[in-house]
gemmi code that builds the backbone of each chain (N, CA, C; Angstrom):
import gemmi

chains = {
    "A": [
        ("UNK", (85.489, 212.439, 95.507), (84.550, 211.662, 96.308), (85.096, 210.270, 96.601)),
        ("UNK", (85.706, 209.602, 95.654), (86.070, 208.037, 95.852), (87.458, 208.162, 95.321)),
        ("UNK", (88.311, 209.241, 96.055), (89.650, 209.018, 95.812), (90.491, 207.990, 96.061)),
        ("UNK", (90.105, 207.765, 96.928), (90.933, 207.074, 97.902), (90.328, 205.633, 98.499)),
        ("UNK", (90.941, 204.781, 99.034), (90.588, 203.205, 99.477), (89.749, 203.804, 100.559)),
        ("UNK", (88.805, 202.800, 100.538), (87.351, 203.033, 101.917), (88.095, 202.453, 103.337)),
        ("UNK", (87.874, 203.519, 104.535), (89.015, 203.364, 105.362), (88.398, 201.966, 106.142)),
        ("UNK", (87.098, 201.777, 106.309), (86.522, 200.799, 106.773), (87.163, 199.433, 106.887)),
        ("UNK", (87.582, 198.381, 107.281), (87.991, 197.260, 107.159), (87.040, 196.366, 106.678)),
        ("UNK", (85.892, 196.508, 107.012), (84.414, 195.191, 106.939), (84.213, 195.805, 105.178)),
        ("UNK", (84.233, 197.210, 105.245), (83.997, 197.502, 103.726), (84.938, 196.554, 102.665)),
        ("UNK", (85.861, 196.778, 103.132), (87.036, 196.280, 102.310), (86.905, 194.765, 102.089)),
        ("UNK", (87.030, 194.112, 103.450), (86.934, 192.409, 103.335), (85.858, 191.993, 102.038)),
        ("UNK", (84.291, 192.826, 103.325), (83.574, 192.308, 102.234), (82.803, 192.255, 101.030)),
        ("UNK", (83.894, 193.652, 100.223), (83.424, 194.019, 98.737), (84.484, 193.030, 98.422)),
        ("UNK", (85.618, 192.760, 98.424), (87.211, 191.771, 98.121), (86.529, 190.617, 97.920)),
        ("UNK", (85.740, 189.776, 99.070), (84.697, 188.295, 98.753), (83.858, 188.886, 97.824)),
        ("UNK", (82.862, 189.622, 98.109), (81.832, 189.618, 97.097), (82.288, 189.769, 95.375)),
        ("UNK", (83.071, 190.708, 95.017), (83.186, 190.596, 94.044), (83.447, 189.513, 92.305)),
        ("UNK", (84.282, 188.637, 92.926), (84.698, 187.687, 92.023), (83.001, 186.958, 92.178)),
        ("UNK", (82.106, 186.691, 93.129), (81.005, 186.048, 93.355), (79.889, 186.748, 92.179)),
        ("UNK", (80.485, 187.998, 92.054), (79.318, 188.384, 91.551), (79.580, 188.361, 89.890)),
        ("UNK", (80.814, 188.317, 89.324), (81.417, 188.213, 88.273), (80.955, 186.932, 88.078)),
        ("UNK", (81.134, 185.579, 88.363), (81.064, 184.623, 88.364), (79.188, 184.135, 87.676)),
        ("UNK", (78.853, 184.820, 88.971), (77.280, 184.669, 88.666), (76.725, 185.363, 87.667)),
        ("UNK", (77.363, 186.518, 87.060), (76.996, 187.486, 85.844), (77.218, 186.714, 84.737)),
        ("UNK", (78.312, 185.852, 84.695), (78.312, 184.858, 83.745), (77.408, 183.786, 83.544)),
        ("UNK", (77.172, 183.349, 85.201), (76.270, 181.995, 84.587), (75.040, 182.430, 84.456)),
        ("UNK", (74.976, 184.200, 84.597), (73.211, 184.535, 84.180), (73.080, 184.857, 82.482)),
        ("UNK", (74.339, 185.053, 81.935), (74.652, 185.315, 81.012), (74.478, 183.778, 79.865)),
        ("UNK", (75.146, 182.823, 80.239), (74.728, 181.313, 79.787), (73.466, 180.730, 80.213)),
        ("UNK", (73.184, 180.901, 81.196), (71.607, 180.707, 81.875), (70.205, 181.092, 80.567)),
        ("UNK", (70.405, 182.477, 80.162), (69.588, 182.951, 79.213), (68.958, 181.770, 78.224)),
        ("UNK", (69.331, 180.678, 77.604), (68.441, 179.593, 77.270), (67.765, 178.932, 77.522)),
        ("UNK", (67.679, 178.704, 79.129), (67.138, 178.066, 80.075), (66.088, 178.859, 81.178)),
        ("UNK", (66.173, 179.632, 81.245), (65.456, 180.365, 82.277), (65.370, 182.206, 82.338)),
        ("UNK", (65.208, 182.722, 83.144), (65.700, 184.293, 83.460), (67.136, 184.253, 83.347)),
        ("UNK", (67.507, 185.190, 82.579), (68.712, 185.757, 82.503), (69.028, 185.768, 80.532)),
        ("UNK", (70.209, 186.378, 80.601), (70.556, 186.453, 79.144), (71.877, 187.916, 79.281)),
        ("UNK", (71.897, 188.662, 78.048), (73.046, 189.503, 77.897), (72.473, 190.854, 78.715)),
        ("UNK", (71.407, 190.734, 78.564), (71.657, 192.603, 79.339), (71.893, 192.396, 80.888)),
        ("UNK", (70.889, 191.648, 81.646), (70.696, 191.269, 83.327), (72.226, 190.948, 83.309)),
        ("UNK", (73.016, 189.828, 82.458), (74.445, 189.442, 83.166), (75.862, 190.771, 82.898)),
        ("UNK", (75.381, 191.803, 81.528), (75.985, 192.275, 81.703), (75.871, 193.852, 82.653)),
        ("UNK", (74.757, 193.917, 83.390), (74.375, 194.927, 84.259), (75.232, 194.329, 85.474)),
        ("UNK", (74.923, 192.716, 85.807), (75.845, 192.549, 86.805), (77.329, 192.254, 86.839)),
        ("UNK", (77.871, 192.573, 85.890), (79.497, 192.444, 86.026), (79.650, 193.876, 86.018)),
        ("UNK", (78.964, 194.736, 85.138), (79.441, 195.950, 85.032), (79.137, 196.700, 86.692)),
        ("UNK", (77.992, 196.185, 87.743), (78.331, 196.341, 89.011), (79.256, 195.912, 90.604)),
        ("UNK", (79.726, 195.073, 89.751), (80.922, 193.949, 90.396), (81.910, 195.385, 90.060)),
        ("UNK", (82.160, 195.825, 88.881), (83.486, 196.500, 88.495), (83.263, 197.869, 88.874)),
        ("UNK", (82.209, 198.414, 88.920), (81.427, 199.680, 89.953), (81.871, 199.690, 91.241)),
        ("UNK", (81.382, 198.464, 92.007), (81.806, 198.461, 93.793), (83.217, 198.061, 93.544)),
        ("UNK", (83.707, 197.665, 92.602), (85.051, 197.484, 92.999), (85.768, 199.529, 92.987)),
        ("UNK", (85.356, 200.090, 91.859), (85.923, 201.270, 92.036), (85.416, 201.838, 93.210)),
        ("UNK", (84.329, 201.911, 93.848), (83.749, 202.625, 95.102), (84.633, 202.120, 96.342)),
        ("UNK", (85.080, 200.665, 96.666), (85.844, 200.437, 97.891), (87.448, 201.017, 97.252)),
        ("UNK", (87.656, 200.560, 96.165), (89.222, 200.712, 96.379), (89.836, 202.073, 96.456)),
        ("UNK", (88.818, 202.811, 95.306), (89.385, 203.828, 95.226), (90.073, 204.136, 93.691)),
        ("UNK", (90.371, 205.475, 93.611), (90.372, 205.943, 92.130), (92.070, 204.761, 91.448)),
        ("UNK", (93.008, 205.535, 92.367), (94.263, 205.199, 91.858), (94.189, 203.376, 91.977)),
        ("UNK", (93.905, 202.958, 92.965), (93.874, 201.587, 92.418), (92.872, 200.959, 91.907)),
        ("UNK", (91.552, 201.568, 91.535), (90.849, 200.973, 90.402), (91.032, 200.760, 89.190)),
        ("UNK", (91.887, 202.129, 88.735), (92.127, 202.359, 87.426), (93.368, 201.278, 86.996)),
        ("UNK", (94.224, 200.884, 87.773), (95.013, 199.480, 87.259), (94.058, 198.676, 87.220)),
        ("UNK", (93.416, 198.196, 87.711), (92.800, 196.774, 87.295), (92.018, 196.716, 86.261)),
        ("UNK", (91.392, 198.144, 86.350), (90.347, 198.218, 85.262), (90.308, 199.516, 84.408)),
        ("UNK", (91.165, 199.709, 83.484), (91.462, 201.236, 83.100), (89.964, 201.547, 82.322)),
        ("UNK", (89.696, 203.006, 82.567), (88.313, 203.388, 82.346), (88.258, 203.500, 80.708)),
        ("UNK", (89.382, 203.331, 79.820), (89.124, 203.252, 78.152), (88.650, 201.675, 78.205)),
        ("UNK", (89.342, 200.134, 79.165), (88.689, 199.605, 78.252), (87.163, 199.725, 78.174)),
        ("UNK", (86.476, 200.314, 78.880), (85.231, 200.153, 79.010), (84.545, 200.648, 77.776)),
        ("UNK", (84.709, 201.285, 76.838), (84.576, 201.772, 75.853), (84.920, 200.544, 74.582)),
        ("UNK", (86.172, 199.884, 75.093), (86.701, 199.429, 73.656), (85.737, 197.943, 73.906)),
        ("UNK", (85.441, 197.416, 74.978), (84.600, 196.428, 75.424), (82.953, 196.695, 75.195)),
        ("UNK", (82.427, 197.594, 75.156), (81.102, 197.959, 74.693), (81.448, 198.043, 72.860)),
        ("UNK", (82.612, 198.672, 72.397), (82.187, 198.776, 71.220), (82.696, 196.970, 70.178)),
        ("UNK", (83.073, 196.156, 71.392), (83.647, 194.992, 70.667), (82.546, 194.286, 70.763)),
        ("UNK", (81.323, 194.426, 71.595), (80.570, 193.681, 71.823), (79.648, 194.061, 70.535)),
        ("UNK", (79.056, 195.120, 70.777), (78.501, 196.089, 69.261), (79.281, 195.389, 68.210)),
        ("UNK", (80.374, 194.928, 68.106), (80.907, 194.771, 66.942), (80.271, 192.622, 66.425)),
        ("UNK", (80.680, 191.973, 67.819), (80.563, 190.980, 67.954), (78.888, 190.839, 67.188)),
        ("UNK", (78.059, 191.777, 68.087), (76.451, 191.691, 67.499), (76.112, 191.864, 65.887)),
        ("UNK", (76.991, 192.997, 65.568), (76.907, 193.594, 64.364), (77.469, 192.078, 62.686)),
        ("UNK", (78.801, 191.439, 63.538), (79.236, 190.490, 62.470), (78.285, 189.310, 62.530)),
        ("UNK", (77.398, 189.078, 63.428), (76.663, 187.556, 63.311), (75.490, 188.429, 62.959)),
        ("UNK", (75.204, 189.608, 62.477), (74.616, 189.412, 61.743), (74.718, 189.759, 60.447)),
        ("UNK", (75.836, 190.187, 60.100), (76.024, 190.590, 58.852), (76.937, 189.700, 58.177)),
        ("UNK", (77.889, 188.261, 58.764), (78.403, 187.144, 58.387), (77.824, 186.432, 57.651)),
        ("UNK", (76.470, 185.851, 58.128), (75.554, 184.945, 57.351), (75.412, 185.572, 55.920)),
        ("UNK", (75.177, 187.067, 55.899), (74.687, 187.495, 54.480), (75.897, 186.676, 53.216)),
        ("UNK", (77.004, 186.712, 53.665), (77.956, 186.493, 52.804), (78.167, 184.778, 52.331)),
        ("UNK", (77.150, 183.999, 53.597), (77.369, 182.704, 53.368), (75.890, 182.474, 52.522)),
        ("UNK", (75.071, 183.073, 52.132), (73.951, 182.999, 51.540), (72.634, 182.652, 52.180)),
        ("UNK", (72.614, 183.514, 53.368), (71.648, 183.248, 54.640), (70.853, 184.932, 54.425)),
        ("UNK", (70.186, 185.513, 55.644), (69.679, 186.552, 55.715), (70.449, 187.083, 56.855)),
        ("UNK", (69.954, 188.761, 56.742), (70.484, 189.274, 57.702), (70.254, 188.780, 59.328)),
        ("UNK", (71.591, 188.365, 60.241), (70.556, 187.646, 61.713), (70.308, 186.224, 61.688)),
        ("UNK", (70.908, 185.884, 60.419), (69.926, 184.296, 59.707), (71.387, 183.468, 60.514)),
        ("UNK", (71.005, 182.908, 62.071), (72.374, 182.442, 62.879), (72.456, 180.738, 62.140)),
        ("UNK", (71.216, 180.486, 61.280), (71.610, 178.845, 61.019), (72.919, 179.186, 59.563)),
        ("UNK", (73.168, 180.263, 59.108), (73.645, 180.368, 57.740), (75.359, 180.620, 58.503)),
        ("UNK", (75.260, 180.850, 59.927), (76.866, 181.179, 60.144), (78.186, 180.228, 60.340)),
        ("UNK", (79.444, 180.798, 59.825), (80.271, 179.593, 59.358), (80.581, 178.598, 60.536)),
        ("UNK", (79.916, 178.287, 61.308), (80.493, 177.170, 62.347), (80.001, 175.804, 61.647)),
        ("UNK", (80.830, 175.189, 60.719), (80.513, 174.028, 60.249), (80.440, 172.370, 61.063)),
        ("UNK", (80.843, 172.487, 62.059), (80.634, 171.497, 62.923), (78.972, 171.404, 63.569)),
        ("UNK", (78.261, 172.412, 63.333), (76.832, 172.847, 64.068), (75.984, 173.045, 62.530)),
        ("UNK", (74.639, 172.157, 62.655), (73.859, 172.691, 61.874), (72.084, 173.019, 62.509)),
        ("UNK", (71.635, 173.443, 61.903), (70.231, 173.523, 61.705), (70.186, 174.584, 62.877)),
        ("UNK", (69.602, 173.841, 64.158), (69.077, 174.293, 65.751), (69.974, 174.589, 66.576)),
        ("UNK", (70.806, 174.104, 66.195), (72.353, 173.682, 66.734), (72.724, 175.301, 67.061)),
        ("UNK", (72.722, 175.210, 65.501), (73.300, 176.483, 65.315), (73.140, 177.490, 65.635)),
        ("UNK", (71.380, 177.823, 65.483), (70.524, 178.849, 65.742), (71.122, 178.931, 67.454)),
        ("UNK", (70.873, 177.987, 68.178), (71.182, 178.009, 69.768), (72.417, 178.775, 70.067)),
        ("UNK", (73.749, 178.494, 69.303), (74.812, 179.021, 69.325), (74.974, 180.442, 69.185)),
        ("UNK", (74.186, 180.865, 67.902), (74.125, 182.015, 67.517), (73.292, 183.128, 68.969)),
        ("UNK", (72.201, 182.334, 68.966), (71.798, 183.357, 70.733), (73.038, 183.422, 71.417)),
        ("UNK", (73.920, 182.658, 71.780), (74.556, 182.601, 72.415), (75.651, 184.012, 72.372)),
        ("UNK", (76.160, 183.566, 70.968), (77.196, 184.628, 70.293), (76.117, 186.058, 71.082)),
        ("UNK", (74.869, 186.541, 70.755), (74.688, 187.356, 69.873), (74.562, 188.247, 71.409)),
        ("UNK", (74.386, 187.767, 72.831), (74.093, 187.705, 74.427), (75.278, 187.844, 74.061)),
        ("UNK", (76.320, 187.309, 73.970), (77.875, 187.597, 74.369), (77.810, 189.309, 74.257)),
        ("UNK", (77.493, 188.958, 72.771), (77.652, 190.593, 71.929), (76.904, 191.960, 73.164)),
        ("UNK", (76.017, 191.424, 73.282), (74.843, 192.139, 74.524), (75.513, 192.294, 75.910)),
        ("UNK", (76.228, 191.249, 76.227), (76.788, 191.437, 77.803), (78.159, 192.485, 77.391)),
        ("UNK", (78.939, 192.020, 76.402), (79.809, 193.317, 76.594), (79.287, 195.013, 76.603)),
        ("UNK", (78.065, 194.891, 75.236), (78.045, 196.329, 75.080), (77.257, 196.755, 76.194)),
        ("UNK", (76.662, 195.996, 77.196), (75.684, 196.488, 78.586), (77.108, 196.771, 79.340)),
        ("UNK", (77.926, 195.806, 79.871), (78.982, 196.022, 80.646), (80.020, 197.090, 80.075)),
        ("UNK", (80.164, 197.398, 79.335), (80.824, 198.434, 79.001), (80.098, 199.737, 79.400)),
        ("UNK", (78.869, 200.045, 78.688), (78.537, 201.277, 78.964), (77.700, 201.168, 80.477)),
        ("UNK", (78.277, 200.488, 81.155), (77.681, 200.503, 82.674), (78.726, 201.136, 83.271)),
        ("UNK", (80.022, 200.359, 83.204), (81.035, 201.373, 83.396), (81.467, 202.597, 83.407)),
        ("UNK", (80.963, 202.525, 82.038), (81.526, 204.057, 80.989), (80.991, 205.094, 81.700)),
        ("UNK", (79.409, 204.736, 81.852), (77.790, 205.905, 82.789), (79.066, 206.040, 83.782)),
        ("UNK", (79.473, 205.061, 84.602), (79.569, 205.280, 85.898), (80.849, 206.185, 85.753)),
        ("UNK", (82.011, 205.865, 85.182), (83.448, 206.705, 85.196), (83.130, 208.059, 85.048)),
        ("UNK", (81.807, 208.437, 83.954), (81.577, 210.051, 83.809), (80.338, 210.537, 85.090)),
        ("UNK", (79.477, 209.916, 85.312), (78.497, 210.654, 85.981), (79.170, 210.598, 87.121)),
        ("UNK", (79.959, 210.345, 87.777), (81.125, 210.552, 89.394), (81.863, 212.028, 89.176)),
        ("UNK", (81.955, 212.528, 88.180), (82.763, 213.676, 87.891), (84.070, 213.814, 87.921)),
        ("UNK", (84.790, 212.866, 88.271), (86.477, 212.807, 88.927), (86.853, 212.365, 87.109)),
        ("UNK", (88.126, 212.637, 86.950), (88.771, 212.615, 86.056), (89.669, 211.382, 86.646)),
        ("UNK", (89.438, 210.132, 85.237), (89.859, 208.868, 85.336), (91.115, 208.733, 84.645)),
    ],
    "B": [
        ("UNK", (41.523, 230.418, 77.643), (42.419, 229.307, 76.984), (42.471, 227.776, 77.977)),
        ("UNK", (42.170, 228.101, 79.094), (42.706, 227.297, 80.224), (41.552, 226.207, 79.987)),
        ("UNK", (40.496, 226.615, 79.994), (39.509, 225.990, 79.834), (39.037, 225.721, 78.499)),
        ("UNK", (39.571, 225.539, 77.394), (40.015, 225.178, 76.395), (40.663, 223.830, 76.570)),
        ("UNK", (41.464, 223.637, 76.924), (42.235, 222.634, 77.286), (41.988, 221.659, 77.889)),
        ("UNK", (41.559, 222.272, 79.310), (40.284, 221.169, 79.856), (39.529, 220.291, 79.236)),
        ("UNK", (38.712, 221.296, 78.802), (37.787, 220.556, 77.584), (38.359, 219.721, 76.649)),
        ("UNK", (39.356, 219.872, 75.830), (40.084, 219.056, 75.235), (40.484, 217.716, 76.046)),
        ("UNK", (41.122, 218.127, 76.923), (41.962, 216.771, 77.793), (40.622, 215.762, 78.419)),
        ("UNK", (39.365, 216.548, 78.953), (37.906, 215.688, 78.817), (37.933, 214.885, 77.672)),
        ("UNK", (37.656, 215.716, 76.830), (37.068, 214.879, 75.528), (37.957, 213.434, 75.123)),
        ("UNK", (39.313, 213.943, 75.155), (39.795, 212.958, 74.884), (40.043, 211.166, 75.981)),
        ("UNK", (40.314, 212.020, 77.057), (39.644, 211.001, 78.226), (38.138, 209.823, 77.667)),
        ("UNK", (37.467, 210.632, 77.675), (36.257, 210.263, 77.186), (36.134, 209.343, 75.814)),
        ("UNK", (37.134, 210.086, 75.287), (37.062, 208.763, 73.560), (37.796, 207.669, 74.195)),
        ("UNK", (39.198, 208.005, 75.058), (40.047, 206.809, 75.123), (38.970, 205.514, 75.906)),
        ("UNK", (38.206, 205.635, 76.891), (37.292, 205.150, 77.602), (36.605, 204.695, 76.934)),
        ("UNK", (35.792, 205.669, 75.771), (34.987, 204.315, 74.800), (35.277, 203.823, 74.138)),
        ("UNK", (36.403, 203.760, 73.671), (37.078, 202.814, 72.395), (37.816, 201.596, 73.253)),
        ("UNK", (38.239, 201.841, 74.814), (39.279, 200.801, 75.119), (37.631, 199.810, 75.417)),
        ("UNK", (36.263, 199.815, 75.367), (35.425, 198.939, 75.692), (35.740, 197.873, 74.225)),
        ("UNK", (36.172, 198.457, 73.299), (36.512, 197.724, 71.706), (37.418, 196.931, 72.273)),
        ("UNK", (38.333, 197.036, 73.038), (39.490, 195.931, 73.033), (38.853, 194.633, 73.105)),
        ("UNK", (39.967, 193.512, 72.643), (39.567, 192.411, 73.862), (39.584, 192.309, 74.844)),
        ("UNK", (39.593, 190.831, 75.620), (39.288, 190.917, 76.688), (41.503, 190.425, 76.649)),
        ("UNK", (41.425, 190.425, 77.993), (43.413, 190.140, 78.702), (43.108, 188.325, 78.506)),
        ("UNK", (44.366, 187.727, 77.739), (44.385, 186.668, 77.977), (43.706, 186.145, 76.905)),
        ("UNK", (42.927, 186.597, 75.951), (41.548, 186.149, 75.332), (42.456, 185.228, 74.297)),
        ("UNK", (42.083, 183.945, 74.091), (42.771, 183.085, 73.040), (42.398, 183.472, 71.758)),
        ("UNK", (41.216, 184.408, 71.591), (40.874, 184.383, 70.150), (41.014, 185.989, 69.427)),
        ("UNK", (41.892, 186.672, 70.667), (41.941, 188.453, 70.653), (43.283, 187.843, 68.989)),
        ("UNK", (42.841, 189.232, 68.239), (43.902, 189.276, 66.492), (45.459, 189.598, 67.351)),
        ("UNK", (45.961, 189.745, 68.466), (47.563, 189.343, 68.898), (47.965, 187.946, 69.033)),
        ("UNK", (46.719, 187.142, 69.421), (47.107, 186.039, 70.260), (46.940, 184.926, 68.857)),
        ("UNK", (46.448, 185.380, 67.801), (46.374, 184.338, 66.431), (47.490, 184.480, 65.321)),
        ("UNK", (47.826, 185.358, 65.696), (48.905, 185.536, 64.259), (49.814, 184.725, 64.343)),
        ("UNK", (51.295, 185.250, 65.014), (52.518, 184.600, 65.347), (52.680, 184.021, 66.395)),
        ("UNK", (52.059, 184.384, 67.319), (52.169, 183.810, 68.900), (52.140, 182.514, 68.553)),
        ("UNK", (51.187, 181.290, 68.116), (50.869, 180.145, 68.074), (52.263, 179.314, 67.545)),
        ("UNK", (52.575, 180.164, 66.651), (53.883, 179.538, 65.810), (55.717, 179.241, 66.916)),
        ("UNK", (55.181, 180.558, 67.352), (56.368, 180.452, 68.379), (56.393, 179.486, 69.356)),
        ("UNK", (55.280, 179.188, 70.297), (55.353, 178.338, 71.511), (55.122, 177.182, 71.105)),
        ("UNK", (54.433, 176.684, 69.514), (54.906, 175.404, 69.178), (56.188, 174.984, 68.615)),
        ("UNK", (56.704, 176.094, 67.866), (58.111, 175.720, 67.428), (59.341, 175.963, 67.983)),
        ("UNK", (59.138, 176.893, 68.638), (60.264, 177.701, 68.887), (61.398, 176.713, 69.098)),
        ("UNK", (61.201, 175.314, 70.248), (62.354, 174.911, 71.096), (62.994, 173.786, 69.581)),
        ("UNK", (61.454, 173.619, 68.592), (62.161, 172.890, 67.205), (63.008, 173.529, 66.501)),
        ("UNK", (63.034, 174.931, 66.613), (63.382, 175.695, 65.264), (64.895, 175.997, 65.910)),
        ("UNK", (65.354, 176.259, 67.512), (66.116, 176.535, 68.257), (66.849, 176.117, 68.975)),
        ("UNK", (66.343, 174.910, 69.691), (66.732, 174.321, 70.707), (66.957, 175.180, 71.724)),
        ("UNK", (65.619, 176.049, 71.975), (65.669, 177.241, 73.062), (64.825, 176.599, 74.246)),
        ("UNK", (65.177, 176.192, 75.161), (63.718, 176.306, 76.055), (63.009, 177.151, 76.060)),
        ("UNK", (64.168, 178.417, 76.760), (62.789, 179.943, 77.194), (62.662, 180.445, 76.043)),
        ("UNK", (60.902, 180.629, 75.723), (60.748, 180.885, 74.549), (61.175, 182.171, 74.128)),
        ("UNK", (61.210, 183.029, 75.677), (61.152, 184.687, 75.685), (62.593, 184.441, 74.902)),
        ("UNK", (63.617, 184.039, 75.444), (65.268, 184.325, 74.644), (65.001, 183.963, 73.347)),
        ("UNK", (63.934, 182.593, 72.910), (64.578, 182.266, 71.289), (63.498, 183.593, 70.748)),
        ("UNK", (62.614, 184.122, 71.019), (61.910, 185.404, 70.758), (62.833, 186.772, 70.575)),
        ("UNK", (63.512, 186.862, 71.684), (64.634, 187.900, 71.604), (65.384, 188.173, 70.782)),
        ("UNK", (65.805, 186.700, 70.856), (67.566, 186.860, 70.000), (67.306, 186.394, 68.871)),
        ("UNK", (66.448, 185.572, 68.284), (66.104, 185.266, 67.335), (65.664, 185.573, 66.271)),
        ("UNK", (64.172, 185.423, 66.407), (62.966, 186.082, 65.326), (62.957, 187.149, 65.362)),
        ("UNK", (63.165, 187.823, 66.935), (63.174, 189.325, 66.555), (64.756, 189.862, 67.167)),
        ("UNK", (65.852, 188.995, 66.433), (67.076, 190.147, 66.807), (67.019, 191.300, 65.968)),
        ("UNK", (66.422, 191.546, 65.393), (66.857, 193.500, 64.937), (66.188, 193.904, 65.669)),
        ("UNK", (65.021, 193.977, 66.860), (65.371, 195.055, 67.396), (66.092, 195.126, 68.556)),
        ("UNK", (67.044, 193.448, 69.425), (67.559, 193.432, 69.933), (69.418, 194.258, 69.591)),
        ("UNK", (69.320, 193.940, 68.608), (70.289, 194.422, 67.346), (70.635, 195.792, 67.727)),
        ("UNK", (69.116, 196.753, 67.834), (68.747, 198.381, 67.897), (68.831, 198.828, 69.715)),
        ("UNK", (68.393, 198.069, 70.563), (68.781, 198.141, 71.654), (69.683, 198.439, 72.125)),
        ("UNK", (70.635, 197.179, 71.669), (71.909, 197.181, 72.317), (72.468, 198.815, 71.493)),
        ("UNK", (72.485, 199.073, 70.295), (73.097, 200.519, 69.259), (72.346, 201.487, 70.329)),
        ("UNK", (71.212, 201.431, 71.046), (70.510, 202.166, 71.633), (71.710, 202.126, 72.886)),
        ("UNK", (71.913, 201.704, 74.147), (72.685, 201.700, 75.069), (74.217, 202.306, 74.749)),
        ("UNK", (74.736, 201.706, 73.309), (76.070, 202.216, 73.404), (75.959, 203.336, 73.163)),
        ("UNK", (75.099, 204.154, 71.847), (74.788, 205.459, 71.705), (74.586, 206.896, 73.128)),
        ("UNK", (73.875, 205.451, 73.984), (73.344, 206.860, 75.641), (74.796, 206.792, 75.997)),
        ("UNK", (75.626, 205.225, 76.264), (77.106, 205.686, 77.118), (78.250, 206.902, 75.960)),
        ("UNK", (78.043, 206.536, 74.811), (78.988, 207.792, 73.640), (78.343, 209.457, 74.419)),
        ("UNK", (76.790, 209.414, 74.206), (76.669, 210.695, 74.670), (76.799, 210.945, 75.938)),
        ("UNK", (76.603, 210.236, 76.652), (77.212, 210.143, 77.942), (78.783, 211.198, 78.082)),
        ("UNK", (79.837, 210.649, 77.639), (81.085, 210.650, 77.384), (80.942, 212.203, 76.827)),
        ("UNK", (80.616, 212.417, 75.338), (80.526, 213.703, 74.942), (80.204, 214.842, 75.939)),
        ("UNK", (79.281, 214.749, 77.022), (78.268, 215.861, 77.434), (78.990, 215.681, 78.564)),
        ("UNK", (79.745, 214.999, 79.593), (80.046, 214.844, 80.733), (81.816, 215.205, 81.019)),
        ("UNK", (82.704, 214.509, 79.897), (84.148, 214.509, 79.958), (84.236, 215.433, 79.970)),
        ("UNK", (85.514, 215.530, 81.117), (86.273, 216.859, 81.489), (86.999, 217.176, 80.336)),
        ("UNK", (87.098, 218.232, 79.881), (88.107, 218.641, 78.754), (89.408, 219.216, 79.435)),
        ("UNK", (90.387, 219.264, 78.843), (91.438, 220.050, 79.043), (91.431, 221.666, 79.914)),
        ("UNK", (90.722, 222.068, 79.169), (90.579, 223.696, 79.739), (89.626, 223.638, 81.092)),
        ("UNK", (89.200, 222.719, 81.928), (88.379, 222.758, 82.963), (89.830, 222.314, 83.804)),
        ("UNK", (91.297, 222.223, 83.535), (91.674, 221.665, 84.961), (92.243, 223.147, 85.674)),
        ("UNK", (91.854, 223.916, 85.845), (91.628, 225.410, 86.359), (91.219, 225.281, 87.748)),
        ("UNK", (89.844, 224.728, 87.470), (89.098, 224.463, 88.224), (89.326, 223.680, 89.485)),
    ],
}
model = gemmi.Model(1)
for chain_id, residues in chains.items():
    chain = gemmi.Chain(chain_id)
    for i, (resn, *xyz) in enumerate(residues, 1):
        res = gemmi.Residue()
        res.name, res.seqid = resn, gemmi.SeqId(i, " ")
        for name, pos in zip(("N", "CA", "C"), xyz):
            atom = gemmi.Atom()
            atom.name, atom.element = name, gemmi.Element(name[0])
            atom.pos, atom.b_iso = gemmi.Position(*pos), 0.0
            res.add_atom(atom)
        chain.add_residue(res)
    model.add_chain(chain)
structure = gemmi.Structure()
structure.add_model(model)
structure.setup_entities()
């Protein structure tokens, strides 16, 4: 189905602009999350569709260089991993499980910290959303990646 | 039997209808959701956090385990995903 580059020219131009735009903005919805709408799942739904339309215009053989369909896997499970150590770090510093004021960033205390720790924990959230957004998408297309 | 069922799916219609008159009312400041923890959060939250939106220091915060279970929830659908969908070896026949 999406072997091949979309023969269209307007397709091409303007998935090529849009994309980095939308990467960009997946991030600042991703840092945004303290302040307003947004956080780890919304920013990582939208990168993981930035890297979607990028496979739909280009096409199989040159999607898979830019974006080989394992990391999408090793990026969902680093994020899982990222979530999993802030909360199981603190236990060892004498905090609770999740407990983000107990984690070792000694330059940050109290609120500081806690703020940081959302931060970390959305990181953790935008990879494992962007990963398995990918991942859905490489298998439910049926083509062998 | 058919009408068995009926009757059943009535009846129960019928309880759900008089018991939801027990609820509170939407919004009610003094409904047992809106007294427990709620109060604690929208006064402290941005002290305890330095969160503005209270919804994120709610999320990621006080209640990250089940944000924690979510996210294990998503990677779990893309794993089975992968299991139930990947082409194996013996399908390139096809």
């Amino acid at each position: 189905m999406i072997k091949h580059e979309h023969k269209s020219i307007i397709v091409q131009t303007v998935c090529s602009l849009l994309i980095p735009f939308i990467m960009v903005f997946a991030l600042y919805v991703l840092v945004h999350g303290h302040y307003g709408p947004g956080g780890g799942f919304q920013g990582g739904v939208l990168f993981g569709v930035a890297i979607i339309l990028q496979r739909i215009y280009l096409g199989r053989e040159a999607a898979v260089i830019r974006f080989p369909p394992v990391l999408a896997v090793v990026f969902a499970a680093i994020g899982l991993l990222i979530y999993g150590l802030a909360g199981v770090v603190p236990l060892f510093m004498g905090g609770d499980f999740l407990d983000y004021s107990a984690l070792p960033l000694f330059w940050l205390q109290g609120a500081e910290l806690r703020s940081t720790g959302i931060l970390i924990i959305e990181t953790g959230v935008f990879l494992g959303v962007f990963g398995t957004m990918v991942l859905l998408f490489d298998n439910l297309i049926g083509e062998r990646w | 039997m058919k009408w068995v069922s009926v009757l059943l799916m009535v009846l129960f219609v019928g309880l759900m209808l008089y018991s939801s008159t027990g609820l509170p009312d939407r919004a009610d400041p003094e409904a047992p959701a809106n007294t427990h923890v709620s109060p604690v959060y929208i006064e402290e939250s941005v002290e305890d956090t330095h969160t503005p939106n209270i919804v994120t220091a709610v999320l990621a915060d006080y209640r990250g385990y089940d944000t924690l279970g979510e996210t294990v929830v998503i990677f779990t659908a893309g794993l089975a995903c992968i299991l139930v969908l990947m082409k194996r070896k013996t399908d390139d026949k096809a």
